[in-house]
N, C-alpha and C positions, 0 to 999 in steps of 0.2 A: 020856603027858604031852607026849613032842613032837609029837603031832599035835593035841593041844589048844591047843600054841602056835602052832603053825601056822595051823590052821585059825583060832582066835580073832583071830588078829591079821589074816589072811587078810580076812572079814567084817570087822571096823574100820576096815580101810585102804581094804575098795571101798565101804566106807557113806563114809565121809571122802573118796575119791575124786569120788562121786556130787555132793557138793557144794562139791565144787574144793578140801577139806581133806586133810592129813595122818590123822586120827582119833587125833595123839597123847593127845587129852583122854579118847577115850573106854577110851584104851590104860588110861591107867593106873586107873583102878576095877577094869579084870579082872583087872591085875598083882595088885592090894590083895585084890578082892572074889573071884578064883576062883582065882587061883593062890595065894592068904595068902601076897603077901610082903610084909615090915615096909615100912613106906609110904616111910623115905627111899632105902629100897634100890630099891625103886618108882621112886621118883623117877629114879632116876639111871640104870635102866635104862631108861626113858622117854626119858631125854634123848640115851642110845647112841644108841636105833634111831630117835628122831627124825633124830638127826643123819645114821644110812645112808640115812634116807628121802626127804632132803632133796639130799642130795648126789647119789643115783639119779634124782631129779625134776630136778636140772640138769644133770647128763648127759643127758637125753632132750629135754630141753629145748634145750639148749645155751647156752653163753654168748657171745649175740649182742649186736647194737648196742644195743639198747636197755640194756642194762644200763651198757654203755660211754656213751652219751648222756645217759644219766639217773644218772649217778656222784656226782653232788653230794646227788642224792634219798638215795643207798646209806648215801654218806658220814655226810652230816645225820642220818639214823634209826640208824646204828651206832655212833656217839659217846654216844648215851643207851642203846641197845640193849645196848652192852657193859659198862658202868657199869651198870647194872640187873641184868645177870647176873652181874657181879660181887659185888654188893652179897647178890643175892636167895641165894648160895648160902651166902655168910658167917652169913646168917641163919637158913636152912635148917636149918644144921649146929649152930647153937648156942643153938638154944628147945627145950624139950621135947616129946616126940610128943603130948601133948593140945595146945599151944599151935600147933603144925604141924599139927593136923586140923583145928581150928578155920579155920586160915587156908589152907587147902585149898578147905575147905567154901565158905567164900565166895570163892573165885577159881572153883571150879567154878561156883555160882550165877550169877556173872558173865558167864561164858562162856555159857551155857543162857541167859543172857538177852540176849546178842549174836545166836546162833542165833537165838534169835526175832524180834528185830529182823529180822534180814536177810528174813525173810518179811512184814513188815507197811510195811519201810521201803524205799525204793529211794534209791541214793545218785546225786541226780542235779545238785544243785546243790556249788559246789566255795568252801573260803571263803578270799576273797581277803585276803591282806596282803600288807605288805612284804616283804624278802628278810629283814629281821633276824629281826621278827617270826615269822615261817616256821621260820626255823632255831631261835630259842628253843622254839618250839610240838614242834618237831620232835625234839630235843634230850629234852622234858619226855615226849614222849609213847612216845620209845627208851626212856627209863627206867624207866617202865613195863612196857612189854611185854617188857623185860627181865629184870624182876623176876618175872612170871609165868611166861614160858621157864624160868629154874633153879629155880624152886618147884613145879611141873608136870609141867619135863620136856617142854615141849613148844616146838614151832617157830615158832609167836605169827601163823602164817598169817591166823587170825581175823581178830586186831587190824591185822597191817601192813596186811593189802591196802585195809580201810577208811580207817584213817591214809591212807594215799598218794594214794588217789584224791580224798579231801576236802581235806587238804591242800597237793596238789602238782598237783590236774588233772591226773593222767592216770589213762589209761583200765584196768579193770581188769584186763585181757588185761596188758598190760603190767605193773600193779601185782604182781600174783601172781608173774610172773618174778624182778620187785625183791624180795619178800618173799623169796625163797627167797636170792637174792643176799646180802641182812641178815642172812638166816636163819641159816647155815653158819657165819661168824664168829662168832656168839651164842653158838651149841649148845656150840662149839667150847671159848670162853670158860668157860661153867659145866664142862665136863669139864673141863677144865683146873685150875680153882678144886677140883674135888671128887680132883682127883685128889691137887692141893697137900694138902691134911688129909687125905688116907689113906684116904677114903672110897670110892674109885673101886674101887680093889683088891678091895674087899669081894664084889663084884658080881663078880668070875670065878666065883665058887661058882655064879653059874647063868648056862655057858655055852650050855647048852642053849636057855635061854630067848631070850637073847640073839638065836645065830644063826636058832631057827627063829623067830619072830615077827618078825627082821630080814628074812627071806627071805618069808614070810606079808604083810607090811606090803607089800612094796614090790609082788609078787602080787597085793594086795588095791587097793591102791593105783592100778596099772595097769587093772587090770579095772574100776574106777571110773571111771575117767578115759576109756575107750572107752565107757563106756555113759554116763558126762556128756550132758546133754541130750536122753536119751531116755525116763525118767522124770521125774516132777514133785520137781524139788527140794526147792519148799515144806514140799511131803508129809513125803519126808526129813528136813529144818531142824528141821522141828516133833517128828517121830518123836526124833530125838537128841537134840533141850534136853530132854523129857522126859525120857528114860531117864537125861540128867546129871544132871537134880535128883533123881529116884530116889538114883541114884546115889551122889551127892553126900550125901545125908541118910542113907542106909542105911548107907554104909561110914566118912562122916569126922565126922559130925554126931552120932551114938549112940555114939563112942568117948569 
């Protein structure tokens, strides 16, 4: 078992590496789909090892100027960011598991149809408004991907880094750093909330899982990240929306 966790999560983080992602989305179907575990406990163990995964990518990263220069980008996307995650886990914890598969189902869809975009779209034009404007758009769109962060479990890498470049000009080199900046807070946020309802605690019963897929992720994740750029991403983008919508329909969709 723990070299399943290992190893699984190991592959997920260098497939998620490969295209400058965490792979927390594809984490959690193998949580659901080969380890059987109950989908909110899924969740919440998703959102642990997002959150070591996230906080290892900025330690290698570091916390340089640009995130210091660009504070107002962090600011503006974490006032809806955390408010979303707050929101998304009160919700989480108080629908019932058909009502949670359901809305899984479609947040995975969603994401599978991001990954595809990013193969047919290139993000090169940026849309201009005001500072209010900006910040309202910005605000709306934290909220969001805050809601999908504690309903997931995952670090909403996808959605920021597009958010930011489209709406903030700047470049995605830079964006990806800010997303993980956003990212921390968020993660942090939803543990917090699942911890507040007693839900957190739940999840020691598999610390197993935990620390090997936490160690596996970050493993997978590095070795993605060195080999970035020397496969065809596309190939991958495409390889992954597919096996979500799989995914997606076989384990939240038939429940």
């Amino acid at each position: 078992m723990k070299i399943k966790n290992f190893f699984g999560s190991s592959i997920i983080g260098m497939l998620g590496g490969l295209i400058g992602l965490g792979g927390a989305e594809f984490r959690l179907p193998f949580l659901v789909g080969i380890l059987k575990i109950d989908t909110l406990h899924a969740i919440i163990i998703n959102l642990s090892i997002s959150l070591v995964t996230v906080l290892f990518a900025l330690l290698f990263r570091g916390v340089d100027a640009n995130i210091v220069s660009h504070s107002h980008i962090v600011l503006n996307l974490l006032s809806g960011t955390l408010i979303g995650a707050y929101i998304g886990v009160s919700y989480a914890t108080k629908i019932n598991k058909e009502t949670l598969h359901t809305l899984i189902f479609y947040l995975l869809i969603f994401l599978s149809l991001v990954l595809f975009s990013h193969t047919f779209l290139e993000i090169k034009n940026v849309i201009s408004l005001q500072t209010l404007s900006q910040a309202v758009l910005g605000l709306i769109a934290g909220v969001g991907i805050g809601l999908v962060s504690s309903l997931l479990g995952v670090a909403g890498g996808e959605l920021l880094i597009p958010t930011i470049v489209l709406l903030y000009g700047v470049d995605i080199k830079t964006a990806g750093t800010l997303s993980l900046a956003i990212s921390l807070p968020t993660l942090l946020v939803g543990l917090y909330r699942y911890h507040k309802n007693g839900r957190f605690l739940e999840i020691l019963n598999f610390r197993d899982v935990l620390i090997f897929m936490s160690i596996g992720s970050i493993v997978g994740a590095f070795i993605g990240a060195m080999l970035f750029g020397e496969v065809n991403a596309s190939i991958i983008e495409i390889l992954l929306a597919v096996i979500l919508l799989i995914s997606a329909y076989k384990l939240f969709k038939k429940k």
